[in-house]
C-alpha positions as CSV (number, residue, x, y, z in Angstrom):
1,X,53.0,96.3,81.6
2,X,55.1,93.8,80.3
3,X,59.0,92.9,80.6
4,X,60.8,92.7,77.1
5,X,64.5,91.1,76.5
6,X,66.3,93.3,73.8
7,X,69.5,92.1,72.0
8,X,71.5,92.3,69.3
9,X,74.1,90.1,67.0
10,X,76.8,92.5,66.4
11,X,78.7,94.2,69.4
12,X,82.5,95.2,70.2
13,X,83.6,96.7,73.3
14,X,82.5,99.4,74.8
15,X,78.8,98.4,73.0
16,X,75.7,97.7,74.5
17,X,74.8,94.0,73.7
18,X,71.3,93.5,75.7
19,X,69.2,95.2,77.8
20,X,65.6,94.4,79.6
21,X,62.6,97.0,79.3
22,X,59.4,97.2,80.5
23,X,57.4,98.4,78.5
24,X,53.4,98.2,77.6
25,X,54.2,96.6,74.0
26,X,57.0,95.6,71.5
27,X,56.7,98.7,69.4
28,X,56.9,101.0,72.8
29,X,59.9,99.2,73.2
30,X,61.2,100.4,70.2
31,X,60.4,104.1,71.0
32,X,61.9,103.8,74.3
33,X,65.2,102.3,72.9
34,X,65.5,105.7,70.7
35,X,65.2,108.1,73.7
36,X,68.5,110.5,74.8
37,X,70.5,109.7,77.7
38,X,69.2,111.0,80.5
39,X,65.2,110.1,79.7
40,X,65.4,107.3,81.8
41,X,66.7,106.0,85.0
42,X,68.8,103.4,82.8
43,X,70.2,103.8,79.2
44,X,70.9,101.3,76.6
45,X,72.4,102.4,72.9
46,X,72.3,100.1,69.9
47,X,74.1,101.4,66.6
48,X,73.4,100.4,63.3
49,X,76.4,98.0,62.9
50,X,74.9,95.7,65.3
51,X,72.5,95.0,62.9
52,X,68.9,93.1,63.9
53,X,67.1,94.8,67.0
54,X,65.5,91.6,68.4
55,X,62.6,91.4,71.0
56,X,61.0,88.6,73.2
57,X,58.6,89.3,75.7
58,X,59.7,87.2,79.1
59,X,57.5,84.9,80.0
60,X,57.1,85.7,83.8
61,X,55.0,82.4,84.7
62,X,58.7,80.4,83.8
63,X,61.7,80.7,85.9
64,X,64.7,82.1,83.3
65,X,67.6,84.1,83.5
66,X,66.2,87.3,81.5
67,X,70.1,88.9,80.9
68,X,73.3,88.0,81.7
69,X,76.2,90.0,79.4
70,X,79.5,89.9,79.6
71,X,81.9,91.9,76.6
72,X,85.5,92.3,78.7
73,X,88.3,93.8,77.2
């Protein structure tokens, strides 16, 4: 398994803006992104005014910060 970053440009509040999956590969990533509420322990929604769906798999042998998000209102 591998650990993806997910983001978009585009978000309001009240919007998801990022989120970090694991997932086997980038297009899993992108199937898991589409699944209901409730299909996994966590949930993250991106509409289609956000616009670009971006992915970058984390490179675990570097220290990072993988997400930090912050939309207040």
């Amino acid at each position: 398994m591998k650990v993806y970053k997910v983001w978009v440009d585009c978000f309001y509040y009240d919007e998801y803006d990022s989120c970090v999956v694991v997932a086997e590969n980038e297009d899993r990533v992108r199937e898991i992104l589409k699944q209901p509420c409730g299909t996994y322990h966590n949930y993250c929604e991106f509409n289609s005014d956000q616009g670009e769906i971006h992915i970058k798999e984390v490179d675990l042998t570097k220290e990072d910060i993988i997400c930090s998000s912050f939309n207040a209102g």
